[in-house]
GUGU-432358 format. One record per residue: residue in three letters; y, x, z of N, C-alpha, C, O, CB in turn. Coordinates in steps of 0.02 Angstrom, whole numbers, plus 32768, in hexadecimal, padded with zeros to 4 digits. Glycine has a CB too. Layout:
# GUGU-432358
alaYXZYXZYXZYXZYXZ...
# end
This chain:
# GUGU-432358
unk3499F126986634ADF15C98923481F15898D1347EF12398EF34F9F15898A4unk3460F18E98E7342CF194991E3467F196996034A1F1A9996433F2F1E49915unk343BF17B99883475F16699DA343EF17D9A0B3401F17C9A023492F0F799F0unk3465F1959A493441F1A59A6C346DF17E9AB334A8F16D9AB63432F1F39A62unk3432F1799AEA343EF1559B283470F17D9B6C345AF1AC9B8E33EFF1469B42unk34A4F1679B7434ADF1A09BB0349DF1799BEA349FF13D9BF834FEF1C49BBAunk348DF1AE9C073480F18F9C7834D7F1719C913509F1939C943468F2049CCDunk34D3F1419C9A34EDF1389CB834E6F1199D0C34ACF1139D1F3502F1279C91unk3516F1089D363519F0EC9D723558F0BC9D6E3590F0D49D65351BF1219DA8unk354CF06D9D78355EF0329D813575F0399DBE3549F05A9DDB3531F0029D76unk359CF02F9DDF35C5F0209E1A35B5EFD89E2F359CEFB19E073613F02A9E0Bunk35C6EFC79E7335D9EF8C9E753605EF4A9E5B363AEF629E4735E1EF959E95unk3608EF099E533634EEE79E42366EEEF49E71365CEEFF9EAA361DEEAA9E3Eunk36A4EEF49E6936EBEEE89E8A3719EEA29E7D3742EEA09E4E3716EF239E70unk3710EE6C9EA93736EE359E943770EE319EA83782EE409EE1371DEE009EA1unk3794EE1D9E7C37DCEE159E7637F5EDD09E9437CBEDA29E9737EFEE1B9E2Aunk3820EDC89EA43829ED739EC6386EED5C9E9538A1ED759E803844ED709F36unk3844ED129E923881ED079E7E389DECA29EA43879EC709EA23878ED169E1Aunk38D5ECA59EBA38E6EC7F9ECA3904EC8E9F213921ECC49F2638B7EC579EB4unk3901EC739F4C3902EC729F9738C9EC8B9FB93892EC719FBC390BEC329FAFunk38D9ECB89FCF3889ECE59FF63898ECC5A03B3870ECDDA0633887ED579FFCunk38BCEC9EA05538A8EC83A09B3896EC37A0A23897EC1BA0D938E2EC90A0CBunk3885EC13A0613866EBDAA03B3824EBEAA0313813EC25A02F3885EBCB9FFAunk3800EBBFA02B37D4EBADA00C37CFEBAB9FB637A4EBBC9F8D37D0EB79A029unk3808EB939FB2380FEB789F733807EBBA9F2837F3EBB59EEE385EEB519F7Bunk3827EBF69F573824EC259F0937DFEC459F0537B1EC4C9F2D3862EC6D9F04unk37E8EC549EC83798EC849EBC379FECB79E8D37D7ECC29E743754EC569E9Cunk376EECD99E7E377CED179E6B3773ED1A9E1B3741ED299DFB374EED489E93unk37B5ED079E0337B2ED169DB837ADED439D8937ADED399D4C37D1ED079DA6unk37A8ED849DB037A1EDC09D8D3779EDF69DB5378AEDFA9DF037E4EDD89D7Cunk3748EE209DA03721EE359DB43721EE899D913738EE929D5936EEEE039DACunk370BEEB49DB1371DEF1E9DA936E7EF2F9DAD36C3EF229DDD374BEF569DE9unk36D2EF579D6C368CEF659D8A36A6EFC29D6936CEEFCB9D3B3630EF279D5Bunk3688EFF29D8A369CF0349D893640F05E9D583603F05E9D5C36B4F0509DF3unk366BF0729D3A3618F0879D113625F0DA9D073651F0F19CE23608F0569CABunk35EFF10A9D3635FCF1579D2935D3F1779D0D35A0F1569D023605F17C9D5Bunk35D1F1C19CF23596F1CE9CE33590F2239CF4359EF2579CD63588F1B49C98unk3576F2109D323562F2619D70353BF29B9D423541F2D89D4C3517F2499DC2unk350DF2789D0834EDF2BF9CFA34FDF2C19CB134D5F2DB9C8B3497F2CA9D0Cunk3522F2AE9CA23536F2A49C5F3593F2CE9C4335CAF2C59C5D3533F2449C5Cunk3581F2F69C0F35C3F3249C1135EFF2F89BF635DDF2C29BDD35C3F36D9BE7unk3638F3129BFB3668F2C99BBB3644F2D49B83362BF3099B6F36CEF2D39B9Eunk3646F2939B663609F26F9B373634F2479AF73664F2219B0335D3F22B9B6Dunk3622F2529AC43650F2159A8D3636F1DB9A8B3602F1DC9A6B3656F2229A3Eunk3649F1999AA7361EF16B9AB53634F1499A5A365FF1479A2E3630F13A9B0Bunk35E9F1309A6F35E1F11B9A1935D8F0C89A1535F0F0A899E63591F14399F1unk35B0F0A89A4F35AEF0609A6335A7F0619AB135A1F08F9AD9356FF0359A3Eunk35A9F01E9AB6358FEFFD9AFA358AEFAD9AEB35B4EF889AD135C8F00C9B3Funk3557EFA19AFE351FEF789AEF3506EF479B4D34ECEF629B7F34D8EFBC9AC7unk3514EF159B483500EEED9B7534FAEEA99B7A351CEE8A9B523519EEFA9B98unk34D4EE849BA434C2EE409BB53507EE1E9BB1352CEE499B99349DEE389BFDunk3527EDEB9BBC3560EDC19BD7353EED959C013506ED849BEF358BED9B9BA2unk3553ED809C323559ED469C65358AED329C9235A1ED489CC7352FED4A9C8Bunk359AECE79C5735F1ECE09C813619ECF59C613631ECC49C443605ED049CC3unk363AED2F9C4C365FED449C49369CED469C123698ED789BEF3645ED659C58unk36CEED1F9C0436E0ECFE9BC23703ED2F9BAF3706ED2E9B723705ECBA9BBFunk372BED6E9BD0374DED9B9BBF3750EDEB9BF3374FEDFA9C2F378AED749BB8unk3753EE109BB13743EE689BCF376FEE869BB3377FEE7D9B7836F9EE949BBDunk3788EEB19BDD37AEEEEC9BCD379BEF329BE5378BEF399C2037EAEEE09BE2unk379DEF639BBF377BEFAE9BC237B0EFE09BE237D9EFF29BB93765EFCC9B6Funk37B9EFFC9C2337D6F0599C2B37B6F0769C18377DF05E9C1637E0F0839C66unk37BFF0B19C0237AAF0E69BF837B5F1219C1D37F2F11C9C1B37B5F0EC9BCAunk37ABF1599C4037C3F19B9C563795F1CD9C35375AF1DD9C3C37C3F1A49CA5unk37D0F1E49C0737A9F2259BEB37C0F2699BFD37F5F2709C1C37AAF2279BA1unk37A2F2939BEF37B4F2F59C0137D2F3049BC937BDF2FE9B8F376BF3389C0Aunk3823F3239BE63854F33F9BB8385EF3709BD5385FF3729C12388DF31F9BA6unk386FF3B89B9B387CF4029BB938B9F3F69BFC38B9F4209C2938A0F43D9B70unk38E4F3C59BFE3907F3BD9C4B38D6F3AE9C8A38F4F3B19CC0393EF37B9C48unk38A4F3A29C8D3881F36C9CAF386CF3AF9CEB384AF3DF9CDA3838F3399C7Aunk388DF3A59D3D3879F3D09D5C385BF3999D8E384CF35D9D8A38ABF4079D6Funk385AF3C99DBE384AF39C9E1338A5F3849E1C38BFF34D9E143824F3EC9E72unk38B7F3B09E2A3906F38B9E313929F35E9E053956F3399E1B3936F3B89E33unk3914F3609DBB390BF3379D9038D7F3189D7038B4F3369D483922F3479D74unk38D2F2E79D7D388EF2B39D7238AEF2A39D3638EBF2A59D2E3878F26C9DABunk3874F28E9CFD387EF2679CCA38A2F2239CD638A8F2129D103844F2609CAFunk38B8F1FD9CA938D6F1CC9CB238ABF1989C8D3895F1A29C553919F1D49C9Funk38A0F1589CB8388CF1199C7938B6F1009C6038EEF0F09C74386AF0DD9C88unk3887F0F79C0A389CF0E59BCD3886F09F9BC6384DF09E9BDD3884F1119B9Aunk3893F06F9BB43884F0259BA63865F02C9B423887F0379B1038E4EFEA9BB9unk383BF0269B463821F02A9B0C37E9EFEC9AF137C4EFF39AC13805F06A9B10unk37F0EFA89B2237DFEF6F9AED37FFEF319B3037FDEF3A9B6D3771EF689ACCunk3816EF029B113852EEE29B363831EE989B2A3816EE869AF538ABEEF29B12unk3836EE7A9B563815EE329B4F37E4EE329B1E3806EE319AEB3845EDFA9B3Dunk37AFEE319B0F3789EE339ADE375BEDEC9AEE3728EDED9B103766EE7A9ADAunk3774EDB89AD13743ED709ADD36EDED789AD736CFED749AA1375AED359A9Aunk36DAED7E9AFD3680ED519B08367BED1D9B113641ED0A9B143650ED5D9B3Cunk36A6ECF29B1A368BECAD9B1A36C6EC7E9AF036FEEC989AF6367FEC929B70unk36C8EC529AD336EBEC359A943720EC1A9AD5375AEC2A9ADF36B9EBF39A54unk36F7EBF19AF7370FEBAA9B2B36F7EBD09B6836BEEBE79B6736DFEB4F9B1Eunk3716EBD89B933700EC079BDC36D1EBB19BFE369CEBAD9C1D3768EC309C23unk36F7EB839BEB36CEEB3E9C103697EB2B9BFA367CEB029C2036EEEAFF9C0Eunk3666EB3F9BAC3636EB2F9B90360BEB759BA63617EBA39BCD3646EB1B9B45unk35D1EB649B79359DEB869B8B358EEBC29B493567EBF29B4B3560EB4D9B9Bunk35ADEBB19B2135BCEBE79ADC35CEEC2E9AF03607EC3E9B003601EBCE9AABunk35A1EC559AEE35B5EC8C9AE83594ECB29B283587ECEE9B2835FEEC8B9AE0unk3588EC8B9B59358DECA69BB73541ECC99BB7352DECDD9BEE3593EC509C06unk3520ECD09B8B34D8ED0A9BA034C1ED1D9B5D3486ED259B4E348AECE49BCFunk34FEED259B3034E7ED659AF634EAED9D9B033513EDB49B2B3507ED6D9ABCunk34B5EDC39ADE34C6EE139ACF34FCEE2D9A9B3509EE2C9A5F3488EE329AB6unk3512EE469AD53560EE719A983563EEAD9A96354BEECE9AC435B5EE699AABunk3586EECC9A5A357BEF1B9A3D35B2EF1F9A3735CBEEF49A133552EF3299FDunk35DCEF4E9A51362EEF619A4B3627EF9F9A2535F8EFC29A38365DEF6F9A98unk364AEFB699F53653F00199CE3682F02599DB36B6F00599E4365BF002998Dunk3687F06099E036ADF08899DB36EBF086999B371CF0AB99A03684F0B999DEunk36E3F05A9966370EF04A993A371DF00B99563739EFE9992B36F7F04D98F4unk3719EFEF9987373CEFB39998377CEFBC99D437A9EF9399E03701EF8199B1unk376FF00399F83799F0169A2F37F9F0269A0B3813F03099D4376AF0689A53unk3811F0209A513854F0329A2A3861F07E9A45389BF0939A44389BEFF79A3Eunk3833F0A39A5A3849F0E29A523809F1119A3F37CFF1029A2E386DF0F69A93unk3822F1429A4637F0F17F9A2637B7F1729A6D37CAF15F9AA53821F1E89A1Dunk3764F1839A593748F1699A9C371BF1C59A9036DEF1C69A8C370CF1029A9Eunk3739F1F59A8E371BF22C9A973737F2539AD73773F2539AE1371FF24F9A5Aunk370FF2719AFF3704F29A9B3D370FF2649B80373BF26A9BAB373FF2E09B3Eunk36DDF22F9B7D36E2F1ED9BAA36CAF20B9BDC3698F22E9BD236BCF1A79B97unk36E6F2069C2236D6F2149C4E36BDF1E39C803698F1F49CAE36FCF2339C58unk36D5F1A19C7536D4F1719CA336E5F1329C8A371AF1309C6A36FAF1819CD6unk36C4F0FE9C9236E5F0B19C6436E5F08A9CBB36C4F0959CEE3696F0799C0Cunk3731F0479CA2371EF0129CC53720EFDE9C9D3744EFD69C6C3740F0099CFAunk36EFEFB29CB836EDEF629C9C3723EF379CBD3730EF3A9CF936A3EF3C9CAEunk373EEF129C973767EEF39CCC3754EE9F9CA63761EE969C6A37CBEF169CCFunk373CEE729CC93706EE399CAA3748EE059CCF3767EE119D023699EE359CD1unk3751EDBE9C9A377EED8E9CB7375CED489CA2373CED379C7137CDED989C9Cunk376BED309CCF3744ECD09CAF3777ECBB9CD6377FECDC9D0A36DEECA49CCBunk379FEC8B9CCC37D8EC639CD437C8EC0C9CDB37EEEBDE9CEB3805EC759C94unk3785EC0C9CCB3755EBCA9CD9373BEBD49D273714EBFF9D3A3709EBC69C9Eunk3759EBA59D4E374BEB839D8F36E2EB699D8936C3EB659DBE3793EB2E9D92unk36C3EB5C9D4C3686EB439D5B3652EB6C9D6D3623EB4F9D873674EB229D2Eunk364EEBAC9D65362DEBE49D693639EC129DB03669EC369DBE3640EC069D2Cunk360AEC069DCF3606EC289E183602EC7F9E213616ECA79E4C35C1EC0A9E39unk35DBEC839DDC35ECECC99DCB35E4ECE19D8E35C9ECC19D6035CDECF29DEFunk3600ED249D8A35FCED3F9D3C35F1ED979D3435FFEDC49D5C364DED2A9D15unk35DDED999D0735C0EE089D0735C2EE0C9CD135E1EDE89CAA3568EE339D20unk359EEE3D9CC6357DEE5E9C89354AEE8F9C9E354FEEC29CC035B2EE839C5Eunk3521EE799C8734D2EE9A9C9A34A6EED79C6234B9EEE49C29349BEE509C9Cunk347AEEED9C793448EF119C49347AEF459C1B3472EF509BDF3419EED39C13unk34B0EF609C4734EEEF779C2F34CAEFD79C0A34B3F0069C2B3537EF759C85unk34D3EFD19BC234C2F0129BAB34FCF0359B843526F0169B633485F00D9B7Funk34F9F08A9B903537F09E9B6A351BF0D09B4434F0F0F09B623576F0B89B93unk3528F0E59AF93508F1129ACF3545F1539AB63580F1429AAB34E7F0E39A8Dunk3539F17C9AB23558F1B59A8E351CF1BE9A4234E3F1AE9A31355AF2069ACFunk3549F1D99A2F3535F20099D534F4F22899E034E9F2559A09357CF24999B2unk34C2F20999A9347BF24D99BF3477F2899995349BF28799633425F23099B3unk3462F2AA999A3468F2EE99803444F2E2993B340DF2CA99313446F32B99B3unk347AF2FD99083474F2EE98B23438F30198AB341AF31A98DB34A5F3159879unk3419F2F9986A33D2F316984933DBF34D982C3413F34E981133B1F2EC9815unk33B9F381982433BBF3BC97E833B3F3A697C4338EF37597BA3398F3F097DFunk33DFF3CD979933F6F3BC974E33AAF3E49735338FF415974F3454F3E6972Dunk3395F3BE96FE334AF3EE96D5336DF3EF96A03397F3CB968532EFF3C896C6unk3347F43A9691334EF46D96533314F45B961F32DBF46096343345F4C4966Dunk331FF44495D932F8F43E95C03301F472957D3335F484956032F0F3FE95BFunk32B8F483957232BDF4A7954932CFF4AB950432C1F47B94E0329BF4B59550unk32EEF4E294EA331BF4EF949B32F1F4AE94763313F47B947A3309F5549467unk32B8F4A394573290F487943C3297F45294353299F43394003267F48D944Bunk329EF439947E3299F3E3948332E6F3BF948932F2F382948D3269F3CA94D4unk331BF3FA94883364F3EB9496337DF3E1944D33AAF3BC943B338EF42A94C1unk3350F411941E336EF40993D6333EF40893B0332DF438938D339BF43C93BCunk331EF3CC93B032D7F3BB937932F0F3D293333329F3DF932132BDF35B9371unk32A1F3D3930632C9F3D892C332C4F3B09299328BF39A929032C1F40992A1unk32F6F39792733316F37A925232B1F362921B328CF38B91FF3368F3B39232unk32A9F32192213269F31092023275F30691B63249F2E99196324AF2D09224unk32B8F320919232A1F336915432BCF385915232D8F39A911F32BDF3049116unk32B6F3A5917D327EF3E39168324CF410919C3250F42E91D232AAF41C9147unk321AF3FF916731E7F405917731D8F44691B831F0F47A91A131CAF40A9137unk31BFF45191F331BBF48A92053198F4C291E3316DF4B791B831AAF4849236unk31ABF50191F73192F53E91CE3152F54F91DF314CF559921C31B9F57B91D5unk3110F55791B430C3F55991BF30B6F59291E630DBF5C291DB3097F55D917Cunk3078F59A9224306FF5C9923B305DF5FF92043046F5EC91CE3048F5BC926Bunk3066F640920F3039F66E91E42FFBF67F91E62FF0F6A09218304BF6A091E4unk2FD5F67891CB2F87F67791C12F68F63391B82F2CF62B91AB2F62F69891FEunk2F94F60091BF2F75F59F91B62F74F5A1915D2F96F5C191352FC9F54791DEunk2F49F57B91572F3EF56A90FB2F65F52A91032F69F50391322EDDF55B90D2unk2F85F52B90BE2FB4F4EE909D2F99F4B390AB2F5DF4A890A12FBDF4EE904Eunk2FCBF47E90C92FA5F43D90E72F93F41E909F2F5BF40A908E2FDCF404911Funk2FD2F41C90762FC3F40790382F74F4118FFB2F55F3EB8FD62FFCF4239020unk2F6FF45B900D2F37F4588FF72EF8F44F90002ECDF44A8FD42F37F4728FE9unk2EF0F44C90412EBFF43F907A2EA2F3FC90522E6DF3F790322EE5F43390D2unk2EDEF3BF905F2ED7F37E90652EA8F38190232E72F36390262F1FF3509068unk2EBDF3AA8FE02EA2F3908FAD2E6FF3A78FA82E45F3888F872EBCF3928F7Eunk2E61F3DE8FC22E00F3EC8FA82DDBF3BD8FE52DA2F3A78FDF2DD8F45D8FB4unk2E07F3B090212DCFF37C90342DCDF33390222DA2F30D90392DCCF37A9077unk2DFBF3208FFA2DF5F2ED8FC72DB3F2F58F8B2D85F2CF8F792E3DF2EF8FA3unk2DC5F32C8F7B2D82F3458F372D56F3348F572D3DF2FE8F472D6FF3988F1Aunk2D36F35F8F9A2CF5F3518FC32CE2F3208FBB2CB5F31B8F912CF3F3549000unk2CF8F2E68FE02CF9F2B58FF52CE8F2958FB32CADF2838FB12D30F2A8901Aunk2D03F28B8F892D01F2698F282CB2F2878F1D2C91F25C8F012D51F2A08ED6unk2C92F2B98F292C61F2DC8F1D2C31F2C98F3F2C01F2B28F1F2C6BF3138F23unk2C2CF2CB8F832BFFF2AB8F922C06F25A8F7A2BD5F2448F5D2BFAF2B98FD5unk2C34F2368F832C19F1FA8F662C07F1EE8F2A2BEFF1B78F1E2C38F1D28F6Dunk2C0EF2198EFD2BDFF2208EC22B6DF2488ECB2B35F24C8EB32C1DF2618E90unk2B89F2508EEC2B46F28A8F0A2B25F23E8F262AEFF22F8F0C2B60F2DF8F5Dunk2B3FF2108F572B0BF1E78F772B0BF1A58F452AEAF1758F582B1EF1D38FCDunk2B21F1A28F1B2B31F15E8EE32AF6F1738EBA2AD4F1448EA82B89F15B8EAFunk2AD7F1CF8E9D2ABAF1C98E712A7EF1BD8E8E2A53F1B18E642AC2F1F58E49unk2A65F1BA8ED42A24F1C68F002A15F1808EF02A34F14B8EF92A2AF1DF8F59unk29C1F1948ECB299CF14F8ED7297DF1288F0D295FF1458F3B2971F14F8EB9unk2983F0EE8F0B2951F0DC8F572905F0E18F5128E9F0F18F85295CF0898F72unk28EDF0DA8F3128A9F0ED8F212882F1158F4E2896F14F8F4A28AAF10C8EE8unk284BF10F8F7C2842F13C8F9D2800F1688F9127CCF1568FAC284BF1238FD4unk2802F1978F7127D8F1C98F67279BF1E58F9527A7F2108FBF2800F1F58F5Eunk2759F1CB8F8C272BF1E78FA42723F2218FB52750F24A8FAC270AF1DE8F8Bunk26E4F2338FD426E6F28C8FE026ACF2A28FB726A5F2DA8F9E26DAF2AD903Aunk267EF26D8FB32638F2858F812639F2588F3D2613F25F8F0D25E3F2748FADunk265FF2358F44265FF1FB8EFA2681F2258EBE26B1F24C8EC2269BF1A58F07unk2647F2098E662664F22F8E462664F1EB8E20262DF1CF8E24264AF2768E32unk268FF1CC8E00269CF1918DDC267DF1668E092651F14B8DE72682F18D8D93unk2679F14B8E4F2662F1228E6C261BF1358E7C2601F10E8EA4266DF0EC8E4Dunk25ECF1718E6625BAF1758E8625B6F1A78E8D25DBF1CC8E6D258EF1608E77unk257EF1C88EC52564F1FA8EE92540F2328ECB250BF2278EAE2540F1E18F13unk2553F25F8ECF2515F2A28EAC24ECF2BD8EF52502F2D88F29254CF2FF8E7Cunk24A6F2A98EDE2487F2B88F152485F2F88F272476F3038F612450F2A48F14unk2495F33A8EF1248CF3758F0624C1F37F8F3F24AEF3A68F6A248EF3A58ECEunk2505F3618F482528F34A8F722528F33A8FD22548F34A9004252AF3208F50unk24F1F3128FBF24E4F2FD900024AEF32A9036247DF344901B24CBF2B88FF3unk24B3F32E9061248CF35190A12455F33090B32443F30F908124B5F35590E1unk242EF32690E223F4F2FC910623EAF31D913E23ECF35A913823AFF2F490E1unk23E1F30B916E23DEF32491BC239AF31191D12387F31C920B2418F2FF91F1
# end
């Protein structure tokens, strides 16, 4: 299936705190990243495709355009992929800078007329100072191929025991073949009877008739 790229615009990170914000001690275990797309109409998103770093677990909003959807009524977000593990062990190093491909058959809701996604990225591991997701790409469906028309001929060959019907005015292949079989038998009788012997131009049993010859 052909995919095509939409424009998007990445927002800033938004960190979340977690623990005592008038400590030292808490840090930011969860992280918002807002992803729009200004020139792009609602779109059926088909993947999204990005780097990992850090990040052991993601969850997807969605806001899509429904015939309710005014200014006084804004669409509502939909949660459409819920913890989704990138990293096995948030404390090891497994997993923290692969490339990952999410599908549209992996979401838990319908992902047609997307207006707006958020990332919402979690690492629950204290060793990691920070965490994202980078080189962040989102694709919609590309426009199908024309269907080709092929012609009567080649859609319904014919059947190779029977024979097609001869143009009018062509001579019989059958008989063709056999007189140029005869030919062929004929001349190799014609060059079998040729002697090698090679025949003079003035010799008559091996000698010369002088009335024959010229003088200059």
């Amino acid at each position: 299936m052909s995919r095509v790229s939409v424009p998007c615009h990445v927002k800033g990170t938004v960190a979340l705190q977690v623990g005592d914000v008038r400590t030292n001690h808490g840090r930011p275990g969860v992280v918002v990243i807002d992803v729009t797309f200004p020139s792009a109409a609602p779109f059926e998103l088909q993947e999204i495709m990005f780097k990992n770093y850090y990040t052991a677990f993601l969850s997807i909003r969605v806001r899509q355009h429904t015939t309710n959807t005014t200014m006084h009524t804004p669409a509502k977000w939909v949660t459409c992929l819920r913890d989704y593990c990138l990293m096995p062990d948030p404390h090891s190093e497994e997993g923290a800078q692969e490339y990952v491909s999410l599908f549209k058959h992996q979401m838990l809701c319908d992902m047609a007329r997307v207006l707006e996604l958020r990332l919402i990225l979690r690492q629950p591991s204290p060793l990691w100072l920070s965490f994202t997701v980078e080189e962040l790409q989102i694709y919609q469906q590309g426009p199908k191929s024309p269907s080709m028309a092929f012609p009567k001929w080649l859609s319904n060959p014919v059947p190779s025991e029977q024979p097609a019907p001869l143009l009018e005015g062509l001579p019989d292949p059958g008989r063709v073949s056999s007189e140029v079989q005869q030919m062929w038998a004929l001349t190799e009788m014609i060059r079998a009877s040729q002697t090698s012997t090679r025949i003079g131009r003035f010799d008559v049993d091996g000698c010369y008739d002088l009335n024959l010859l010229s003088y200059t």
